[in-house]
PDB file of N, CA, C and O in Angstrom:
ATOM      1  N   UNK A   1      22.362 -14.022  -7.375  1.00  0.00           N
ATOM      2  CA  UNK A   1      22.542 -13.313  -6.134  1.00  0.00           C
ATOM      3  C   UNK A   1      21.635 -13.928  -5.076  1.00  0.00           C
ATOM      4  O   UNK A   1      20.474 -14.199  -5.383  1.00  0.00           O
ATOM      5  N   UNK A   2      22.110 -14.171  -3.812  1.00  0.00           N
ATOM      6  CA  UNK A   2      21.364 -14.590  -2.546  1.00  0.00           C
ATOM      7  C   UNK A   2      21.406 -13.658  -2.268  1.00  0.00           C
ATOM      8  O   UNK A   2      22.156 -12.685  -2.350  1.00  0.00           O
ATOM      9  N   UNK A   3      19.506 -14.238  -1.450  1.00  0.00           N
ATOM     10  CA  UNK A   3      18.774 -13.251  -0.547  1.00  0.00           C
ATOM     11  C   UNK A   3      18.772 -13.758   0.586  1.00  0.00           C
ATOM     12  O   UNK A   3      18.745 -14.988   0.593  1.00  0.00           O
ATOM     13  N   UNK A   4      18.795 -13.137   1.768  1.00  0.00           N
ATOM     14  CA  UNK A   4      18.551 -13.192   2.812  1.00  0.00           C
ATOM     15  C   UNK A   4      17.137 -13.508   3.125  1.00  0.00           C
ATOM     16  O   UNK A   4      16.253 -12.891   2.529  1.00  0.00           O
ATOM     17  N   UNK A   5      16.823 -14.467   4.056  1.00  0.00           N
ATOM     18  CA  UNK A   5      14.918 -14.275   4.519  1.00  0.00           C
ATOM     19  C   UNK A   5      14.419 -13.289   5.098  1.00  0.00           C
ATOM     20  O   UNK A   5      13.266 -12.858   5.089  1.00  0.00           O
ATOM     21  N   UNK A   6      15.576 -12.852   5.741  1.00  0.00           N
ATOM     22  CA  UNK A   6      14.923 -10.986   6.458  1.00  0.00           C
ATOM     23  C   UNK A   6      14.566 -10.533   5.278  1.00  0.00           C
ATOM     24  O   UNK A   6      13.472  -9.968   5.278  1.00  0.00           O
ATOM     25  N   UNK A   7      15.231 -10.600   4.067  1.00  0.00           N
ATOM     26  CA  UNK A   7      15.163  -9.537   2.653  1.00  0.00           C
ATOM     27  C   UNK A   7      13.999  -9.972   1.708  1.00  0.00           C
ATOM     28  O   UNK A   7      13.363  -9.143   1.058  1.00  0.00           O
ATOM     29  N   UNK A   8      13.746 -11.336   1.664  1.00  0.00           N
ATOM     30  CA  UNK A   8      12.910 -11.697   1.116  1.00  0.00           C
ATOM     31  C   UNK A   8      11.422 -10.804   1.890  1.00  0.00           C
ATOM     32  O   UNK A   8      10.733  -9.972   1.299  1.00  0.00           O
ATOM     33  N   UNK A   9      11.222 -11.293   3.371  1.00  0.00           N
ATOM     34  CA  UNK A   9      10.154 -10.865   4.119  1.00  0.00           C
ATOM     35  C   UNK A   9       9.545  -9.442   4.355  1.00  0.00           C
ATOM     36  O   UNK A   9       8.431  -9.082   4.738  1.00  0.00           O
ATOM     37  N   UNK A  10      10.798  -8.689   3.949  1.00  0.00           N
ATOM     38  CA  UNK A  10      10.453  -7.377   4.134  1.00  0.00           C
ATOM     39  C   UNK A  10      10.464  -6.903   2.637  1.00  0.00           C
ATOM     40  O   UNK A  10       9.707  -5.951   2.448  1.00  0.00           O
ATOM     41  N   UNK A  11      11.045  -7.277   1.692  1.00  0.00           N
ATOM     42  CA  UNK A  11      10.196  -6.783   0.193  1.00  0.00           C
ATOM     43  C   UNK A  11       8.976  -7.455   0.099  1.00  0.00           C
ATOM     44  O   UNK A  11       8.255  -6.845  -0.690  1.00  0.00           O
ATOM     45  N   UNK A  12       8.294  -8.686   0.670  1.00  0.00           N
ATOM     46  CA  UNK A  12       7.088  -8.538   0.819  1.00  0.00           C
ATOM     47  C   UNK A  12       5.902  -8.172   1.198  1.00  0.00           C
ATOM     48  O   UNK A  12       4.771  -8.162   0.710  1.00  0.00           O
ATOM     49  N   UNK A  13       6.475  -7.827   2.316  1.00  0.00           N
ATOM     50  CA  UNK A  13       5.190  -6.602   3.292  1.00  0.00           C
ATOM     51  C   UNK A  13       5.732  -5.800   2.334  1.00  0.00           C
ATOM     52  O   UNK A  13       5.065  -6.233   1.394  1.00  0.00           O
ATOM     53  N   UNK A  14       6.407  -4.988   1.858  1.00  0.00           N
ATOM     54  CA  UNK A  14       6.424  -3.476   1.199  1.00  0.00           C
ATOM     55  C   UNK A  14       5.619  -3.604   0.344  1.00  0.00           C
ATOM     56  O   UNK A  14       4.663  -2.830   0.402  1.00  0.00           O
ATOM     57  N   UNK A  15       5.661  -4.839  -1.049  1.00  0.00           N
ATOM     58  CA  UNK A  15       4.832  -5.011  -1.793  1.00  0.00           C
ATOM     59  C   UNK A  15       3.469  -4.850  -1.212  1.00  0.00           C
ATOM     60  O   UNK A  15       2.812  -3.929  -1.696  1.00  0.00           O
ATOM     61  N   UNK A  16       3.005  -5.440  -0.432  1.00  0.00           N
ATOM     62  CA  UNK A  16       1.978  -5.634  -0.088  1.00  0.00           C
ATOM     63  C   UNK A  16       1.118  -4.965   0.537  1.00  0.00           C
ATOM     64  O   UNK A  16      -0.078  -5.171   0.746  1.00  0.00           O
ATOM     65  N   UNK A  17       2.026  -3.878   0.920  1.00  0.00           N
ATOM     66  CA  UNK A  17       1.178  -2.881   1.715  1.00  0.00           C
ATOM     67  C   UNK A  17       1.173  -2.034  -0.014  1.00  0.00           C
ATOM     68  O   UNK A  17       0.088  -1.967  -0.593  1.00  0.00           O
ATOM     69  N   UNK A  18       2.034  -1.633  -0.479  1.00  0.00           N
ATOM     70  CA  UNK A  18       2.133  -0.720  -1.660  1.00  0.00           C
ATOM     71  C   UNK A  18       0.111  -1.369  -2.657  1.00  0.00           C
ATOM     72  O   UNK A  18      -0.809  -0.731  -3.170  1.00  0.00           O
ATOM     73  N   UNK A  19       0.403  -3.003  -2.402  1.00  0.00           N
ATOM     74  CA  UNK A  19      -0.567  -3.406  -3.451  1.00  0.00           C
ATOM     75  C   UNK A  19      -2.127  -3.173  -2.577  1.00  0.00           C
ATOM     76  O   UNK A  19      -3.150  -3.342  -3.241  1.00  0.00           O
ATOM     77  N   UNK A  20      -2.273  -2.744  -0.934  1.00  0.00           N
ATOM     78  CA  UNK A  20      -3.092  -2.596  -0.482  1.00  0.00           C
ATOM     79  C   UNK A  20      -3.714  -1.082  -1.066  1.00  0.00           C
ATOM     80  O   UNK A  20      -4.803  -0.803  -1.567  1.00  0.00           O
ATOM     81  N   UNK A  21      -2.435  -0.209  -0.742  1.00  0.00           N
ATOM     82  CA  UNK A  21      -2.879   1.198  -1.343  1.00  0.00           C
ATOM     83  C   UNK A  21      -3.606   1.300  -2.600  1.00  0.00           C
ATOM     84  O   UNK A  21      -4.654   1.925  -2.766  1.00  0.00           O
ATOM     85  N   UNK A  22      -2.930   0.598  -3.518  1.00  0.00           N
ATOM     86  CA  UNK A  22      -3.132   0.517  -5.428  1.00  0.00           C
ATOM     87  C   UNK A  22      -4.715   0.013  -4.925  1.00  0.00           C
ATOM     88  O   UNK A  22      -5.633   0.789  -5.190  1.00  0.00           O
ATOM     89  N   UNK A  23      -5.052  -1.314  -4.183  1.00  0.00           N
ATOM     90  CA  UNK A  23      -6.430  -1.395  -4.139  1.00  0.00           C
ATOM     91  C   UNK A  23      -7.375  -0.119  -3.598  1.00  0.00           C
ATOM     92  O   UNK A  23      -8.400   0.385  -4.056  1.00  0.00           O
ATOM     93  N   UNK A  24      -6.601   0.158  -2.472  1.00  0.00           N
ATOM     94  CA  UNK A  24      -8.051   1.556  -2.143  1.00  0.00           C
ATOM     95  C   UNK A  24      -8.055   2.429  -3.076  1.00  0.00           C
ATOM     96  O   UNK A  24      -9.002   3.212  -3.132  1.00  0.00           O
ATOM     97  N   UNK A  25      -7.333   2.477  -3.725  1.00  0.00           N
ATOM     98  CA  UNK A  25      -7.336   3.862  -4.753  1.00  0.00           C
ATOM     99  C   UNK A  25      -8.049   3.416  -6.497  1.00  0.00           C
ATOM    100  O   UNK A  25      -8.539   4.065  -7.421  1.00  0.00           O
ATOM    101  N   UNK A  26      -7.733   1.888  -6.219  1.00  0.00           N
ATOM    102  CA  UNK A  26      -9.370   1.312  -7.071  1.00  0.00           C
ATOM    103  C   UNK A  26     -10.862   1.039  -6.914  1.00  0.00           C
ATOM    104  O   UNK A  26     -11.778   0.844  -7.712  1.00  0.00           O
ATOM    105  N   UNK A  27     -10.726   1.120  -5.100  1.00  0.00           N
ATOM    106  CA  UNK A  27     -11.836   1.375  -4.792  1.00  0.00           C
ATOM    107  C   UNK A  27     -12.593   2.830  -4.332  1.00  0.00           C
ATOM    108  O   UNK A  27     -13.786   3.052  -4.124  1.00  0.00           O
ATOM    109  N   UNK A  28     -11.527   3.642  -4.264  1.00  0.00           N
ATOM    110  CA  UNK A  28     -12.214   5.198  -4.319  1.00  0.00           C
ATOM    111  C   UNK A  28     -12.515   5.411  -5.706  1.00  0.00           C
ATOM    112  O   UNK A  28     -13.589   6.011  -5.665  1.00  0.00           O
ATOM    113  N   UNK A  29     -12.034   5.200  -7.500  1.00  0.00           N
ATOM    114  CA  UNK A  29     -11.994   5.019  -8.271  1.00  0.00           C
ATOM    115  C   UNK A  29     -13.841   4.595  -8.522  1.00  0.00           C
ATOM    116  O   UNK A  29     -14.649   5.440  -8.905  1.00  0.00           O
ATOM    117  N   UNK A  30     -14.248   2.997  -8.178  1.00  0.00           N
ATOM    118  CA  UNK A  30     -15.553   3.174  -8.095  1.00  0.00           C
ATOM    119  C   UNK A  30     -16.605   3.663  -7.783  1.00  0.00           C
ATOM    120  O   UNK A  30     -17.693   3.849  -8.329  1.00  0.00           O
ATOM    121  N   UNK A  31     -15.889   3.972  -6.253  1.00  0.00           N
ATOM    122  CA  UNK A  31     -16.581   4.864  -5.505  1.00  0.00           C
ATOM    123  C   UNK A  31     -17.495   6.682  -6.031  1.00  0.00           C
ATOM    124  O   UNK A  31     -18.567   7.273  -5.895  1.00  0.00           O
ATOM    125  N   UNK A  32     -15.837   6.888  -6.790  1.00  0.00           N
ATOM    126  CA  UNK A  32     -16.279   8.391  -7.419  1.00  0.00           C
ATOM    127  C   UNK A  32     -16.941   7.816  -8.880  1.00  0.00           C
ATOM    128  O   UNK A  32     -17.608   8.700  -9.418  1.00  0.00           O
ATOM    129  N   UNK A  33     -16.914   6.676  -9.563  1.00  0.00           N
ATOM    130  CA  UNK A  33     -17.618   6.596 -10.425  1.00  0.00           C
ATOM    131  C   UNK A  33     -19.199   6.240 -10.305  1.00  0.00           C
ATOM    132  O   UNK A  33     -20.086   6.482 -11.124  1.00  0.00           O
ATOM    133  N   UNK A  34     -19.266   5.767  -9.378  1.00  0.00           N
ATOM    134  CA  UNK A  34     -20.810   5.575  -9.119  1.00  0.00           C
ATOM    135  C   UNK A  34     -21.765   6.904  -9.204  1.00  0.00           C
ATOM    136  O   UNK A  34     -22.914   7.006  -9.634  1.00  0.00           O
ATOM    137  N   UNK A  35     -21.056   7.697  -8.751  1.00  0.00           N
ATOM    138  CA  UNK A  35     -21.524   9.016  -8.198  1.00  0.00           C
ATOM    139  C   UNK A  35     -22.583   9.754  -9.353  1.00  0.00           C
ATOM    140  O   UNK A  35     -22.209   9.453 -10.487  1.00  0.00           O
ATOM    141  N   UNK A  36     -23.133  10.153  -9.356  1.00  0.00           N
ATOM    142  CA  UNK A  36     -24.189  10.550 -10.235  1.00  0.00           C
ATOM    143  C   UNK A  36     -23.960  12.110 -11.366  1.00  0.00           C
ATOM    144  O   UNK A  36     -24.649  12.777 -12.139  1.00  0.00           O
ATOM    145  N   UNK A  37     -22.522  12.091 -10.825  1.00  0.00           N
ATOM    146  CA  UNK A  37     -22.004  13.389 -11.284  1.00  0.00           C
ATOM    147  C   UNK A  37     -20.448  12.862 -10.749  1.00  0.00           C
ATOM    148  O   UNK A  37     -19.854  13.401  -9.816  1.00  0.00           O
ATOM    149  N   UNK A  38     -20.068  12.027 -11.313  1.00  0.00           N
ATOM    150  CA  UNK A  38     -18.578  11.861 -10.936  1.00  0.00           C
ATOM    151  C   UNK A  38     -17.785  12.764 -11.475  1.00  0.00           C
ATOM    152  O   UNK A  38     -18.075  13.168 -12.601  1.00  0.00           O
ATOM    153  N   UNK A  39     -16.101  13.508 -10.507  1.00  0.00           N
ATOM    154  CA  UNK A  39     -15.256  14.461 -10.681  1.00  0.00           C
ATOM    155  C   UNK A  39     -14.353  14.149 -11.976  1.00  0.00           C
ATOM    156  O   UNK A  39     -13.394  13.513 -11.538  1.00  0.00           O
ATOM    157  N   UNK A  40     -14.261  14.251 -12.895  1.00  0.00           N
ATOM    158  CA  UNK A  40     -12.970  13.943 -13.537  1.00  0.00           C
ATOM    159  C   UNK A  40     -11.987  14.150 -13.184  1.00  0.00           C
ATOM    160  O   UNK A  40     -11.110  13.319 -13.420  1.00  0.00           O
ATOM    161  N   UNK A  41     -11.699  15.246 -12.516  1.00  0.00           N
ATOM    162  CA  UNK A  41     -10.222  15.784 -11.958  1.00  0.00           C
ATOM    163  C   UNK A  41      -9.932  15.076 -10.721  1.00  0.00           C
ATOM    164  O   UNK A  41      -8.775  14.787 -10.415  1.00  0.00           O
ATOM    165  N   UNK A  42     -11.106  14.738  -9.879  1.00  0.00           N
ATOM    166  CA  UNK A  42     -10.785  13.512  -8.946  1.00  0.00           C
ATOM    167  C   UNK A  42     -10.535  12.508  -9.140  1.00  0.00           C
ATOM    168  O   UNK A  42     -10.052  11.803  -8.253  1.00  0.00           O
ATOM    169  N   UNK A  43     -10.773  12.044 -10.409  1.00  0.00           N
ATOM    170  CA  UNK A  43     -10.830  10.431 -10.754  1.00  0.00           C
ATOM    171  C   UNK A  43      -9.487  10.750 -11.316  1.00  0.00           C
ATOM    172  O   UNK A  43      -8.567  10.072 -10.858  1.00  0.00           O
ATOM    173  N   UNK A  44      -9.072  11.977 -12.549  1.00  0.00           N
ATOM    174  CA  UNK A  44      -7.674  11.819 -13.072  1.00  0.00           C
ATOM    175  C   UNK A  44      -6.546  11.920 -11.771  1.00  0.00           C
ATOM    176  O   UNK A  44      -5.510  11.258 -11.840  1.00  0.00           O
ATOM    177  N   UNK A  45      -6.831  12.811 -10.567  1.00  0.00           N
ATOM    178  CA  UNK A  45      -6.043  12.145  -9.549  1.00  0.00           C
ATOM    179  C   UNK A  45      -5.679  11.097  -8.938  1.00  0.00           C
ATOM    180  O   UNK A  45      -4.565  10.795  -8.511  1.00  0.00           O
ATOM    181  N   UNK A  46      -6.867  10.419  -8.894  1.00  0.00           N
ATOM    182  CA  UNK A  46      -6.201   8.990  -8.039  1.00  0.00           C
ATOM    183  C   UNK A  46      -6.253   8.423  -9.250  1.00  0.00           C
ATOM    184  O   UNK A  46      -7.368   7.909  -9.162  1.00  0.00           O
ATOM    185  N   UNK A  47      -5.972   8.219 -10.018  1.00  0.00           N
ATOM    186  CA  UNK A  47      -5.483   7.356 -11.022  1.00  0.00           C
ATOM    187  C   UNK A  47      -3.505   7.738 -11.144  1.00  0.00           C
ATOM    188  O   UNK A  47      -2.437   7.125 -11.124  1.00  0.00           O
ATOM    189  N   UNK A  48      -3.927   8.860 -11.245  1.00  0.00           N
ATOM    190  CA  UNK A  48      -2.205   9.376 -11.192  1.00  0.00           C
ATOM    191  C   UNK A  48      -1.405   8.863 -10.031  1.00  0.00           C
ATOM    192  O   UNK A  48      -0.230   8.500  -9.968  1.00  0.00           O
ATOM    193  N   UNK A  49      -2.384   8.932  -9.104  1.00  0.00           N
ATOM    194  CA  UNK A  49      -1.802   8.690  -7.435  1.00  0.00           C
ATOM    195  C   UNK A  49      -1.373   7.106  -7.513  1.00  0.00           C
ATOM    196  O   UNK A  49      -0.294   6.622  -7.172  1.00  0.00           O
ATOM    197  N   UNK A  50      -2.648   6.359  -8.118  1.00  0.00           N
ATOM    198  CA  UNK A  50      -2.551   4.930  -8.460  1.00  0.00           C
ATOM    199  C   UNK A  50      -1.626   4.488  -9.017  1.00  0.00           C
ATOM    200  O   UNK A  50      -0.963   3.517  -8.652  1.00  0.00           O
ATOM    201  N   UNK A  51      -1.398   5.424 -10.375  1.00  0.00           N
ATOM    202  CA  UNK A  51       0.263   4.590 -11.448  1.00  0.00           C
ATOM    203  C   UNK A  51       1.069   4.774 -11.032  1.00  0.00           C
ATOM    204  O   UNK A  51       2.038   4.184 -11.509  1.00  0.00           O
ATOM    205  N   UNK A  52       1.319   5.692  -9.867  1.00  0.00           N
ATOM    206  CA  UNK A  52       3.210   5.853  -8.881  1.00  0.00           C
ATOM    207  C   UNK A  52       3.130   5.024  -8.398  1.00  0.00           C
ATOM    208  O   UNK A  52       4.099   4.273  -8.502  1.00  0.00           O
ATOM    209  N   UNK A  53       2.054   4.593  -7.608  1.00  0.00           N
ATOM    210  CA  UNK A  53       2.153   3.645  -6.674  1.00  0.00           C
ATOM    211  C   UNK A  53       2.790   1.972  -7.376  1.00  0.00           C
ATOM    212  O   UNK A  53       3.750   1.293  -7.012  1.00  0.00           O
ATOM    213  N   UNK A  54       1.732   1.737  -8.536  1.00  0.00           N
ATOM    214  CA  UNK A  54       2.527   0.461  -9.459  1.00  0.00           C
ATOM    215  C   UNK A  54       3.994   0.976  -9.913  1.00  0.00           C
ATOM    216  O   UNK A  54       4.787   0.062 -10.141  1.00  0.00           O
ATOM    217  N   UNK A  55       4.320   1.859 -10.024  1.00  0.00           N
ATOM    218  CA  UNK A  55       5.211   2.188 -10.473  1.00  0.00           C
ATOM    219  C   UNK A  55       6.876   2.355  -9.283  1.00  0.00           C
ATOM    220  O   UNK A  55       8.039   1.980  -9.432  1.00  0.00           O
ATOM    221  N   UNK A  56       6.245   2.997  -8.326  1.00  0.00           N
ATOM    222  CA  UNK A  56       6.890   2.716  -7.238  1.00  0.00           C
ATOM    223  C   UNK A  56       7.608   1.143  -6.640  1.00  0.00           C
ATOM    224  O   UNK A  56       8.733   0.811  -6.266  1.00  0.00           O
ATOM    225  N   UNK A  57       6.384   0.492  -6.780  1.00  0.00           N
ATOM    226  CA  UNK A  57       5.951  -1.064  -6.549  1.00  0.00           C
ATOM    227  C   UNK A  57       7.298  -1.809  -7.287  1.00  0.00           C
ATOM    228  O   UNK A  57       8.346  -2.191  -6.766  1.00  0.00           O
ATOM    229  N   UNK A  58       6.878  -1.859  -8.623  1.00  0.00           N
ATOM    230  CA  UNK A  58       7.665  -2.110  -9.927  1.00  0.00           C
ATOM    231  C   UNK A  58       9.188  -1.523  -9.902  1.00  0.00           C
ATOM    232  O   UNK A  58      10.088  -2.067 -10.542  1.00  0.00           O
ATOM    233  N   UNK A  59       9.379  -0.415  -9.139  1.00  0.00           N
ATOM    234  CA  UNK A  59      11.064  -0.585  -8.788  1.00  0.00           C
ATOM    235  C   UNK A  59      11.813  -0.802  -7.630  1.00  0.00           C
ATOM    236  O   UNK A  59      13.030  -0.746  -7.451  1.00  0.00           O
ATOM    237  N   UNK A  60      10.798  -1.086  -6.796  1.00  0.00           N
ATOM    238  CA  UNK A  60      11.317  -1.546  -5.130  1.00  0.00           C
ATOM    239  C   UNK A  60      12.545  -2.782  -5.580  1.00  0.00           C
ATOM    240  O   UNK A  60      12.016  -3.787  -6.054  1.00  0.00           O
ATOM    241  N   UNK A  61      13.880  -2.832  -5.508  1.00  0.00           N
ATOM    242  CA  UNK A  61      14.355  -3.555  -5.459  1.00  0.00           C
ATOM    243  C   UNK A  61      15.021  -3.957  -3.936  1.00  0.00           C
ATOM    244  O   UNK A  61      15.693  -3.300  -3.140  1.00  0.00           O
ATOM    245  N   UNK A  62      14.432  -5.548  -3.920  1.00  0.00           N
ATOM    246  CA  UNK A  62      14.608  -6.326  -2.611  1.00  0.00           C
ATOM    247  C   UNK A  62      15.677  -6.318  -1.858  1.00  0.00           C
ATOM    248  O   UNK A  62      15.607  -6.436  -0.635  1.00  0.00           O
ATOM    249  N   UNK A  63      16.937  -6.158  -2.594  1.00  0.00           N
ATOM    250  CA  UNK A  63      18.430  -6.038  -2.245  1.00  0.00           C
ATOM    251  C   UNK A  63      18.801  -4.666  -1.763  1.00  0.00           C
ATOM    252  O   UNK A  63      19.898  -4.486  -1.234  1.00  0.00           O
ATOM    253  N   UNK A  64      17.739  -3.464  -1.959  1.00  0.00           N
ATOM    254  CA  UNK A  64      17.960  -2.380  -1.039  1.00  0.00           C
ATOM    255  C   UNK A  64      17.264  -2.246  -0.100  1.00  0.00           C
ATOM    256  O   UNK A  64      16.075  -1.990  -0.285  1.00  0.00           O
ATOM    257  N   UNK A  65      17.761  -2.371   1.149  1.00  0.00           N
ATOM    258  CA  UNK A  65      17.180  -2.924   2.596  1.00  0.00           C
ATOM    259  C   UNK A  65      16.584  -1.289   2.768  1.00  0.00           C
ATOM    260  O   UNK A  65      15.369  -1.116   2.861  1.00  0.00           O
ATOM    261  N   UNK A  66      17.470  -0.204   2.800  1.00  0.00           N
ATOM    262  CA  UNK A  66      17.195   1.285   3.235  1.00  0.00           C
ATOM    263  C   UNK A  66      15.583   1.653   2.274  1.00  0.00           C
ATOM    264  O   UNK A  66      14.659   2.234   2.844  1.00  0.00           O
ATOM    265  N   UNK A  67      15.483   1.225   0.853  1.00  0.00           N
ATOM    266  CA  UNK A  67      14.422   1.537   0.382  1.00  0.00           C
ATOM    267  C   UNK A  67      13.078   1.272   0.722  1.00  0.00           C
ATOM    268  O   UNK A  67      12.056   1.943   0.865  1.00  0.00           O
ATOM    269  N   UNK A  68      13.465  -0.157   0.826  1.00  0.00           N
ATOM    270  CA  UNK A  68      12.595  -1.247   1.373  1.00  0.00           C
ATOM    271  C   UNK A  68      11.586  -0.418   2.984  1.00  0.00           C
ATOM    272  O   UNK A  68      10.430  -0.072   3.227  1.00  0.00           O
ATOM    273  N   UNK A  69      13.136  -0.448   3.812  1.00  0.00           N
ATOM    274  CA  UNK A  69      12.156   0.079   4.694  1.00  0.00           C
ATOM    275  C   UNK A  69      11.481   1.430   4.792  1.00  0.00           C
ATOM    276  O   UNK A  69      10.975   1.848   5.834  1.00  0.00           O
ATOM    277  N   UNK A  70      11.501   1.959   3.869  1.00  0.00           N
ATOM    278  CA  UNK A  70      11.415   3.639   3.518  1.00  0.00           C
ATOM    279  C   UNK A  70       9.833   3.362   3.418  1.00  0.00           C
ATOM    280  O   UNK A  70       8.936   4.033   3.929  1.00  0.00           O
ATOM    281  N   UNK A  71       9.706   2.076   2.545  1.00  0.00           N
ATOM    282  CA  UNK A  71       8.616   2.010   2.205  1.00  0.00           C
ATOM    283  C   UNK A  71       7.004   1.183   2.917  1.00  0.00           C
ATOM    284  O   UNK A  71       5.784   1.134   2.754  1.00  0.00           O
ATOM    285  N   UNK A  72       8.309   0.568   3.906  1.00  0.00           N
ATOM    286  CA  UNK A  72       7.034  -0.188   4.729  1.00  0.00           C
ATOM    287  C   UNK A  72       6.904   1.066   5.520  1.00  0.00           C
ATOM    288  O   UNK A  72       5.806   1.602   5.369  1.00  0.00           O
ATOM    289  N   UNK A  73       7.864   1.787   6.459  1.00  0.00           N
ATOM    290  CA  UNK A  73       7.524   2.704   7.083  1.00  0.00           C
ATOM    291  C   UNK A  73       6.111   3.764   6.719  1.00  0.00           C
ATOM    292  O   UNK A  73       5.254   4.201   7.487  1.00  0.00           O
ATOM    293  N   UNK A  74       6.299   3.966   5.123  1.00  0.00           N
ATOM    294  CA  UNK A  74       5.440   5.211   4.239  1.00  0.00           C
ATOM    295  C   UNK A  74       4.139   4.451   4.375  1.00  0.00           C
ATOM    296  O   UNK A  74       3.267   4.833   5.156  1.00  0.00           O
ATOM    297  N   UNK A  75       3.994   3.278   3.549  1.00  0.00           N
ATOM    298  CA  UNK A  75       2.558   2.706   3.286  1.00  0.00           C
ATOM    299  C   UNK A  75       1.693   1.826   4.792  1.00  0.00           C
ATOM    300  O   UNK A  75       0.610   1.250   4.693  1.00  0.00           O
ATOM    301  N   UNK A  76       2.636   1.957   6.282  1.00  0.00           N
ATOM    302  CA  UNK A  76       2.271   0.598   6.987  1.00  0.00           C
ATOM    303  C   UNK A  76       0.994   1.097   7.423  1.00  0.00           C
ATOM    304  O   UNK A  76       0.797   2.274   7.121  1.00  0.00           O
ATOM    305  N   UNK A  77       0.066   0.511   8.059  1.00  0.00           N
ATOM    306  CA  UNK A  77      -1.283   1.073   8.349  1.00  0.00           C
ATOM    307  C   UNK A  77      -1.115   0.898  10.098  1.00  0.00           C
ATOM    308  O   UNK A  77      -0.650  -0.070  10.699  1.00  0.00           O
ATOM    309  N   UNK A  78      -1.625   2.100  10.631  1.00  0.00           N
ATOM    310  CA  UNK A  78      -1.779   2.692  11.569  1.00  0.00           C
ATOM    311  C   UNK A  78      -2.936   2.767  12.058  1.00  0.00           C
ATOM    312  O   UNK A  78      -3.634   3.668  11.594  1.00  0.00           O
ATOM    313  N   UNK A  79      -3.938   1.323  13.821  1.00  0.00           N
ATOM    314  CA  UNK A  79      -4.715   0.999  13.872  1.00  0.00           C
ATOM    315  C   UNK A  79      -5.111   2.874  14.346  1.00  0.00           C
ATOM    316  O   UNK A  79      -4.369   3.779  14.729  1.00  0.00           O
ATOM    317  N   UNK A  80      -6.929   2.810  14.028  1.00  0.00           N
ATOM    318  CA  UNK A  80      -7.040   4.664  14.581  1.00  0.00           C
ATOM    319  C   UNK A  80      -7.191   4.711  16.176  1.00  0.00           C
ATOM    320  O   UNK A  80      -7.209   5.633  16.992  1.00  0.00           O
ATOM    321  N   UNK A  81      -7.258   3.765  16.237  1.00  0.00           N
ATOM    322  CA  UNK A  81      -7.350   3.567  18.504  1.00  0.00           C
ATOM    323  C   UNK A  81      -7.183   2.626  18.913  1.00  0.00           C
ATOM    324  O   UNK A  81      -7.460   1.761  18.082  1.00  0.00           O
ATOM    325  N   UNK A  82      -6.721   2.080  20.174  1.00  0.00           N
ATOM    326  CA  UNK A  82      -6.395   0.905  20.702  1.00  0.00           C
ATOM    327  C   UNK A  82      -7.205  -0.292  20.172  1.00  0.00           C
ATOM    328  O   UNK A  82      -7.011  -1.433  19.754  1.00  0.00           O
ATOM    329  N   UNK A  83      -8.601   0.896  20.501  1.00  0.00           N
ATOM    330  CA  UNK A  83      -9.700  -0.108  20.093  1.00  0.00           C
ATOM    331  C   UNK A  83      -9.894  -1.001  18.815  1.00  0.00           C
ATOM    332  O   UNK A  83     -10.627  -1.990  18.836  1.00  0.00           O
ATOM    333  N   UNK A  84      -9.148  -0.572  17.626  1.00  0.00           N
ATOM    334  CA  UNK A  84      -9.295  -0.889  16.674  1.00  0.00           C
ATOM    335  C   UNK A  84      -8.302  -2.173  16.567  1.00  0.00           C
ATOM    336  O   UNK A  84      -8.546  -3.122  15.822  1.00  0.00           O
ATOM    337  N   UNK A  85      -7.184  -2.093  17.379  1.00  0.00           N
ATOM    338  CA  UNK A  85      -6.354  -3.746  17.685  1.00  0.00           C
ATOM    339  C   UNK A  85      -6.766  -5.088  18.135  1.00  0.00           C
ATOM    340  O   UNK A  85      -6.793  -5.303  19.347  1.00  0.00           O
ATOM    341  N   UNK A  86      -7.057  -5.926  17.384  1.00  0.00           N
ATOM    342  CA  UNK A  86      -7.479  -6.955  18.170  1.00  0.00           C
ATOM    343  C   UNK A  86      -7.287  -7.829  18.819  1.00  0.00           C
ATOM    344  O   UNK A  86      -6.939  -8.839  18.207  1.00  0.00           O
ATOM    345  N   UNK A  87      -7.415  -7.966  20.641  1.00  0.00           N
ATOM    346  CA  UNK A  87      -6.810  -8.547  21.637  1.00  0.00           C
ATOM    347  C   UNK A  87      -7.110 -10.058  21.471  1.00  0.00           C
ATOM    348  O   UNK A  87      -8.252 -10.501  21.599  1.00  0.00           O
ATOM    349  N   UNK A  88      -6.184 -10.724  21.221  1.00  0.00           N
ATOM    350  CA  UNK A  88      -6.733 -12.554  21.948  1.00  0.00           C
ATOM    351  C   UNK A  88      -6.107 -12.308  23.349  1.00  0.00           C
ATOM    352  O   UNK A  88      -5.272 -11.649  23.967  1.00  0.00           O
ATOM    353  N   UNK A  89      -7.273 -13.488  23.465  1.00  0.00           N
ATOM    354  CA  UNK A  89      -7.556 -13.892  25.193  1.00  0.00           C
ATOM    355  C   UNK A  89      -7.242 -15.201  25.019  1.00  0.00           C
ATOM    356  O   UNK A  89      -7.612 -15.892  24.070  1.00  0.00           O
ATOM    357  N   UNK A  90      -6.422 -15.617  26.118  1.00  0.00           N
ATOM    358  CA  UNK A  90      -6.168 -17.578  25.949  1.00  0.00           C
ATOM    359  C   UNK A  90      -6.753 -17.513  27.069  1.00  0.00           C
ATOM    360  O   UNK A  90      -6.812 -16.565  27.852  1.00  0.00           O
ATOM    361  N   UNK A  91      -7.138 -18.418  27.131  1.00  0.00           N
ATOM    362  CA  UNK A  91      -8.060 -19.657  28.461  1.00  0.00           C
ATOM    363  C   UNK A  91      -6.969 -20.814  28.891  1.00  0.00           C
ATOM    364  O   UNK A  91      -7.284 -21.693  29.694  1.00  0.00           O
TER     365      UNK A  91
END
């Protein structure tokens, strides 16, 4: 089956934002383990939160354009203020 490069490009940002999430939720993971009294029920959450996400990941198929974008839409990151965009300046 051929893919399109629109189709290719956009199951990759999905992946990729999906594999950004799976990382913060390994790094809240350390985060609550460091803790000197870490939650179990917090940690068994984002772990749960974590395996949908691979799991999610793991059935994104590329050839469904509607899913695809379901999913860049869900995971895309949203700068918190203008300020946080970063302007180039050409000379």
């Amino acid at each position: 089956m051929a893919y399109t490069y629109e189709q290719v490009l956009s199951y990759e940002v999905a992946r990729e934002l999906m594999s950004s999430h799976i990382a913060d939720c390994s790094a809240e993971i350390a985060d609550e383990e460091a803790k000197a009294e870490p939650s179990a029920d917090h940690l068994t959450e984002i772990r749960r939160r974590q395996a949908g996400l691979v799991l999610e990941r793991g059935a994104l198929d590329m050839t469904d354009d509607a899913a695809v974008s379901q999913v860049v839409a869900k995971y895309r990151r949203i700068p918190a203020s203008s300020e946080a965009t970063p302007t180039l300046h050409w000379h």
